[in-house]
VEXDREN-2710 file (C-alpha; in Angstrom, 1 decimal):
% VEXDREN-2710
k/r/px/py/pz
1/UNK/-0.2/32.7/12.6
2/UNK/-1.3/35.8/10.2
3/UNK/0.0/36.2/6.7
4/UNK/-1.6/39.6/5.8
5/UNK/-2.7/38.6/3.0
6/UNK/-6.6/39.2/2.5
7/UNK/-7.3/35.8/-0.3
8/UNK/-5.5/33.3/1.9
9/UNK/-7.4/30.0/1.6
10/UNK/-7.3/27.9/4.8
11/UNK/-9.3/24.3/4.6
12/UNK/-9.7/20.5/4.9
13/UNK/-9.3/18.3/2.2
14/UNK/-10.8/14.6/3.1
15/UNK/-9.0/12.1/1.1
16/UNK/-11.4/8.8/0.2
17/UNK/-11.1/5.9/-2.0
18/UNK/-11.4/2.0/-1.1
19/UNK/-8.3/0.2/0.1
20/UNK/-5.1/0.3/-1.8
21/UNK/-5.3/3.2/-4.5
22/UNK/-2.5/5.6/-2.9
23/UNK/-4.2/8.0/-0.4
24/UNK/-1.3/7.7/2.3
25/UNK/1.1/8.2/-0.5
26/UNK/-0.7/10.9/-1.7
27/UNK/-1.0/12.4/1.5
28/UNK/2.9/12.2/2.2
29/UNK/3.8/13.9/-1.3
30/UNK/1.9/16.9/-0.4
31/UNK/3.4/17.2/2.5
32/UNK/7.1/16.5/1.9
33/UNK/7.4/13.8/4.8
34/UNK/6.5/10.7/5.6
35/UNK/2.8/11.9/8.1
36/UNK/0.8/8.3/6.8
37/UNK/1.9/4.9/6.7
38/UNK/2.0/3.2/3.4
39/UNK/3.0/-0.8/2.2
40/UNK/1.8/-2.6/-0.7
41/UNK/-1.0/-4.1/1.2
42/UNK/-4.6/-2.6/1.9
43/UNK/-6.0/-1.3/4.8
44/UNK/-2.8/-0.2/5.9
45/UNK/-3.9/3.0/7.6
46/UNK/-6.4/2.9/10.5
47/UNK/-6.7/5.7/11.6
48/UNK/-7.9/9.2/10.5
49/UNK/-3.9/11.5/9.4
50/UNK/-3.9/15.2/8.9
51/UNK/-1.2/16.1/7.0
52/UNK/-0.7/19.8/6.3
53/UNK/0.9/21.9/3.4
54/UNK/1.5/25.4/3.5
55/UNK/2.2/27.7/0.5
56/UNK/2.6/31.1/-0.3
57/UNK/-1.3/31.6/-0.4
58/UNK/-2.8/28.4/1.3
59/UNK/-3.0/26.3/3.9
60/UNK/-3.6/22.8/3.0
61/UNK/-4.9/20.8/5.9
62/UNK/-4.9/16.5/3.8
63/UNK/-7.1/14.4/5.8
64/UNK/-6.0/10.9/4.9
65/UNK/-9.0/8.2/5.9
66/UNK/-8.5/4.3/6.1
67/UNK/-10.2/3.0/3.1
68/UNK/-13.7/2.0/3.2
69/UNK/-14.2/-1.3/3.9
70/UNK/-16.6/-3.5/2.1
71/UNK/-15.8/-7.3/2.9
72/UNK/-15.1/-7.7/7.0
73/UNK/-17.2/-6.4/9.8
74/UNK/-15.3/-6.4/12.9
75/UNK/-15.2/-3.4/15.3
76/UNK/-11.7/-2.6/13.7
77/UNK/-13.3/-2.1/10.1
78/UNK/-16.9/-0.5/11.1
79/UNK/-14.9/2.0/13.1
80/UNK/-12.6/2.7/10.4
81/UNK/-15.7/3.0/7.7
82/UNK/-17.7/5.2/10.7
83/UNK/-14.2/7.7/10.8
84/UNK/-14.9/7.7/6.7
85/UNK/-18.3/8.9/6.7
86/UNK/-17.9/11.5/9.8
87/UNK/-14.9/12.5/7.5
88/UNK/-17.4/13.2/4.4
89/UNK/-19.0/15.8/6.8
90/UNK/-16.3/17.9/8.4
91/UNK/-14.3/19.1/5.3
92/UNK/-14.2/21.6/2.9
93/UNK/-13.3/19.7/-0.5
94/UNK/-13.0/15.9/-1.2
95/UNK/-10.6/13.9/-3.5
96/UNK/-12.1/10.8/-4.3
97/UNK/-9.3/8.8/-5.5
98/UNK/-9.4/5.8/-8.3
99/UNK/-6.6/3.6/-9.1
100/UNK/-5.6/4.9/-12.8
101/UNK/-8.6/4.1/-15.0
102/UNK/-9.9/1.1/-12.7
103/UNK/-13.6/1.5/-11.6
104/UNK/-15.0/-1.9/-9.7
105/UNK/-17.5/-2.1/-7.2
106/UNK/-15.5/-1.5/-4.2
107/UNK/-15.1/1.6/-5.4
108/UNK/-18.6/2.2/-6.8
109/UNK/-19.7/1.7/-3.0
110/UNK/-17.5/4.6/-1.9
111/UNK/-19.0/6.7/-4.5
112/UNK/-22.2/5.9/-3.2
113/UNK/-21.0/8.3/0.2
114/UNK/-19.6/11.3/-2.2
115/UNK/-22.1/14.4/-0.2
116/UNK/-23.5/15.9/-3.4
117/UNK/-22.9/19.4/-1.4
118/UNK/-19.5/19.6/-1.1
119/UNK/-17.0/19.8/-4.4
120/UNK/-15.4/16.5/-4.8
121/UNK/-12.4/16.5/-7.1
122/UNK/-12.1/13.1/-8.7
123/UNK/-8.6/12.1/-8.7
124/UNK/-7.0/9.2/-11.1
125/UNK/-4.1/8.2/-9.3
126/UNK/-1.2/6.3/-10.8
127/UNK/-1.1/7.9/-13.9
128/UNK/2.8/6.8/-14.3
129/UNK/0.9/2.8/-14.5
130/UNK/-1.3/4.1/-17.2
131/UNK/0.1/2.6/-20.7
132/UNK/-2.8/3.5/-23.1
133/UNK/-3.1/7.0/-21.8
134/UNK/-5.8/7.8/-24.9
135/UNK/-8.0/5.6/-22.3
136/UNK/-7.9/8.9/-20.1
137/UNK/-10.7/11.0/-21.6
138/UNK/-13.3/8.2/-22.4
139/UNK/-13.0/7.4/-19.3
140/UNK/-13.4/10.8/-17.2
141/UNK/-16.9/11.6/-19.5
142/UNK/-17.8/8.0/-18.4
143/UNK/-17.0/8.7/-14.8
144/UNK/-18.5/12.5/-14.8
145/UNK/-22.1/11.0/-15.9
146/UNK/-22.0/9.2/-12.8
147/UNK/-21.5/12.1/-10.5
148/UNK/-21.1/15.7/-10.9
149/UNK/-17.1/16.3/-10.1
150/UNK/-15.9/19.8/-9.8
151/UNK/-12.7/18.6/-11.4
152/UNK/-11.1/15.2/-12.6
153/UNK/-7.4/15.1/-12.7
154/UNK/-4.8/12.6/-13.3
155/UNK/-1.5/12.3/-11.1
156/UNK/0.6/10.5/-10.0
157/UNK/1.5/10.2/-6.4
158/UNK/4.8/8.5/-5.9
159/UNK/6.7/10.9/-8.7
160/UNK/4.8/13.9/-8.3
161/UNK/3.4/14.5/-11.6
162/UNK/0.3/17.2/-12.0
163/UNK/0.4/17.6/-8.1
164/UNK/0.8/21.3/-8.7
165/UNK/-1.9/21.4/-10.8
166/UNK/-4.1/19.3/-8.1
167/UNK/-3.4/21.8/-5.2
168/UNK/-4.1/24.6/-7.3
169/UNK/-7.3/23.0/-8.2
170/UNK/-8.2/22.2/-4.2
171/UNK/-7.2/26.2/-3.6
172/UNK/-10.1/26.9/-5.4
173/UNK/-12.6/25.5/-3.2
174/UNK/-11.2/26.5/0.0
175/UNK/-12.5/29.8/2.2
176/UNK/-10.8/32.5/2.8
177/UNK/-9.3/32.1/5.7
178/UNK/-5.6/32.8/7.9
179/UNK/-3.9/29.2/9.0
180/UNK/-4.5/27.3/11.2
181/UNK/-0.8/25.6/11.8
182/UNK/2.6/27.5/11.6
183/UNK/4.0/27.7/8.1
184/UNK/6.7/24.6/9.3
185/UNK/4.4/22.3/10.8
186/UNK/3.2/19.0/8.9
187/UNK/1.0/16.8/11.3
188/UNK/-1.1/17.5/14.2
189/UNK/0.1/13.9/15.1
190/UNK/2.0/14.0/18.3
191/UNK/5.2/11.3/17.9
192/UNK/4.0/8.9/20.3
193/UNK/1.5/8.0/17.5
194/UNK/3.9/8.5/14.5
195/UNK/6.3/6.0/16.3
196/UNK/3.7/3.5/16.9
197/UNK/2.4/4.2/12.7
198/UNK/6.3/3.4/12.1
199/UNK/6.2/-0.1/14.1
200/UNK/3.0/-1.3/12.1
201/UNK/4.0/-0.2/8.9
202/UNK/7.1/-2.2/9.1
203/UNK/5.1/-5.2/10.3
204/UNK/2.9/-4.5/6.9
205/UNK/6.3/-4.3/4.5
206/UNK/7.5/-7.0/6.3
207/UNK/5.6/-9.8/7.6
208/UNK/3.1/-12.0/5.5
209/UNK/-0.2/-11.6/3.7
210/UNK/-2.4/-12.3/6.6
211/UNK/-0.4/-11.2/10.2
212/UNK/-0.5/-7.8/9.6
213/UNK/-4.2/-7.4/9.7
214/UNK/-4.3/-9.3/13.2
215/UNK/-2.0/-6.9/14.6
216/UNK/-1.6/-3.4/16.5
217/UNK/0.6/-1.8/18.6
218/UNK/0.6/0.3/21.8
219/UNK/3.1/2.7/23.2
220/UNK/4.1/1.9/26.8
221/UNK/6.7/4.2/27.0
222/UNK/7.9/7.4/25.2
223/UNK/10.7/9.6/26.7
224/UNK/12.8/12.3/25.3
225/UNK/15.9/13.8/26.5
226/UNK/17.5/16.4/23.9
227/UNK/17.6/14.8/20.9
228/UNK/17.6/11.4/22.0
229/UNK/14.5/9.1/22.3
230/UNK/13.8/5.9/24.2
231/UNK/10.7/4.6/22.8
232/UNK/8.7/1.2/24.2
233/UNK/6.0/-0.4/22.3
234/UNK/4.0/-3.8/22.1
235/UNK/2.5/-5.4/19.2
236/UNK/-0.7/-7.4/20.2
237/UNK/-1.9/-10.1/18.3
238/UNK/-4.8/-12.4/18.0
239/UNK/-2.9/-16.2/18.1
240/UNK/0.4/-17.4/20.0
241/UNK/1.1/-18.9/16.2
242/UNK/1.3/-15.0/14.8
243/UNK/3.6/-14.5/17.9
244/UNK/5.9/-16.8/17.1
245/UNK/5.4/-15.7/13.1
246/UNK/6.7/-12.2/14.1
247/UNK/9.7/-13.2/16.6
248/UNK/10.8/-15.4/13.7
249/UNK/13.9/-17.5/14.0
250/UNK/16.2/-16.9/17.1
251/UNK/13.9/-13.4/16.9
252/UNK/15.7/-12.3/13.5
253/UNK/11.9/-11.0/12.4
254/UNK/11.4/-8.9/15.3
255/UNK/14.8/-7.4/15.3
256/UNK/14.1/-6.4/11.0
257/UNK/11.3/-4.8/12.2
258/UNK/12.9/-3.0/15.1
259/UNK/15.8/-1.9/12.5
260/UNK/13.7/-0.5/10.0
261/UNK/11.5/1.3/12.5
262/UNK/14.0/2.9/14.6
263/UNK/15.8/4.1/11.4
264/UNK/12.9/6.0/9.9
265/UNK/11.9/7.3/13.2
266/UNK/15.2/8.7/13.4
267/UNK/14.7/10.2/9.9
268/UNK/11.7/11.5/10.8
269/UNK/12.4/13.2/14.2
270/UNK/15.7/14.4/13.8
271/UNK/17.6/12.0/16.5
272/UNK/19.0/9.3/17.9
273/UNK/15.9/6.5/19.1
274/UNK/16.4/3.7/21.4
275/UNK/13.4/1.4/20.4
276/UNK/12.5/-1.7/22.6
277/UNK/9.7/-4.3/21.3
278/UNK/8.0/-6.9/22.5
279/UNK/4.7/-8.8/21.5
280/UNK/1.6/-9.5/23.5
281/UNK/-1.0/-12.1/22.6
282/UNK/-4.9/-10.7/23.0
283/UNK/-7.1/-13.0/21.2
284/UNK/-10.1/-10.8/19.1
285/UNK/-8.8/-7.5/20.3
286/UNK/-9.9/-5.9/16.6
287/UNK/-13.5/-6.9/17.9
288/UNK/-13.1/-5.3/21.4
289/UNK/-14.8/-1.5/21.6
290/UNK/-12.6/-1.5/24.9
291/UNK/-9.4/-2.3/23.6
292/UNK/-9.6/-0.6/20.6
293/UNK/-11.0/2.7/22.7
294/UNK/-7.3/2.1/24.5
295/UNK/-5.3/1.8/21.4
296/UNK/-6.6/5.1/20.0
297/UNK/-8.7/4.3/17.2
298/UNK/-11.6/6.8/16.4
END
């Protein structure tokens, strides 16, 4: 693709923070569709999402990251703080994203990994949770003597405020350069592995505190005819017990999770999906290099 125009910026834009401070949110409001799994819960993404956002004069290529992980020390979680770091070193600009006006030491640890030659744009997310916003500017000269940011901006994620001026902030910092996606794509996600995303985000909105984070899933089947979609996935877990947890009653848990699922694929790809689920128990999978190397992960 070739725009003919001689400033077009073209770059990546890593997207860090710790667990839980609206990356994947972030991510999916600059793209206008749903590219990164979000729920209420950390850790929710896994694995690394580029999400891409084309204007007039830019290409915007969003790489969301899992959050870095300072508590466990599985496989799972030192992969997913490896694809953070390898992140750092591959892109163009950073946001390094806080929740509002919240600074703790999870997030003093990811500051720690902020490359000192790259810009990093400090980005306080959920403005709109912010009641005392004369809090705001004590704060940013607080948070700019602990590292030299080449902007600090406040936004909100989920309704969009100041985005504008965010992207026009990132366009600074990006070479000039023609795109590397067409103008209408968003991902460079295939939908085998946005299907699969769908499933475990679902078992994130809606399963318990702990069973999500014991879980994955893999895509044993994926065909398409026209429109139409079958789609066939298992959900491994650690223990029979988180099995039986996510069957649920005469399987009612399974079959919310399927619903939901099959509905925003359906949004999301335009068609009509068939979506068949079934769970499979693999006791300490997140601590298998094997099994996670078949699941995907980075």
């Amino acid at each position: 693709m070739t725009t003919g125009n001689p400033d077009f910026r073209t770059g990546f834009i890593a997207i860090i923070g710790r667990p839980n401070v609206g990356k994947s949110t972030l991510t999916n409001r600059m793209v206008g569709a749903k590219v990164s799994i979000t729920s209420r819960k950390a850790q929710t993404t896994r694995h690394r999402i580029h999400g891409i956002h084309t204007s007039k004069d830019a290409q915007f290529i969003f790489v969301d990251t899992p959050g870095f992980q300072t508590e466990y020390g599985n496989a799972l979680n030192r992969g997913m703080n490896k694809t953070v770091i390898d992140t750092l070193h591959s892109t163009d600009v950073v946001l390094f994203l806080l929740e509002g006006t919240r600074f703790d030491e999870r997030d003093r640890k990811v500051l720690q990994l902020l490359p000192a030659d790259l810009p990093v744009i400090l980005v306080l997310n959920k403005l709109d949770l912010i009641k005392q916003k004369d809090s705001l500017l004590p704060f940013m000269a607080t948070m700019n003597q602990l590292f030299k940011f080449a902007a600090i901006i406040p936004v909100s994620a989920r309704n969009g405020e100041h985005l504008p001026q965010l992207l026009a902030e990132i366009r600074n910092f990006l070479p000039v350069s023609e795109p590397m996606f067409e103008a209408d794509e968003i991902t460079d996600k295939n939908e085998r592995f946005l299907a699969a995303e769908i499933v475990r985000e679902k078992i994130f909105r809606l399963s318990g505190e702990e069973v999500p984070y014991a879980t994955s899933v893999a895509m044993e089947k994926f065909e398409q005819q026209g429109e139409f979609r079958r789609i066939y996935a298992s959900i491994l877990v650690d223990r029979d017990n988180q099995k039986a947890i996510l069957i649920g009653h005469e399987g009612s848990k399974l079959k919310e999770i399927g619903t939901a699922a099959r509905l925003d694929m359906e949004r999301l790809f335009g068609g009509k999906v068939y979506l068949e689920l079934w769970i499979k128990v693999k006791n300490g999978w997140a601590d298998s290099e094997r099994v996670l190397k078949q699941l995907g992960y980075d």
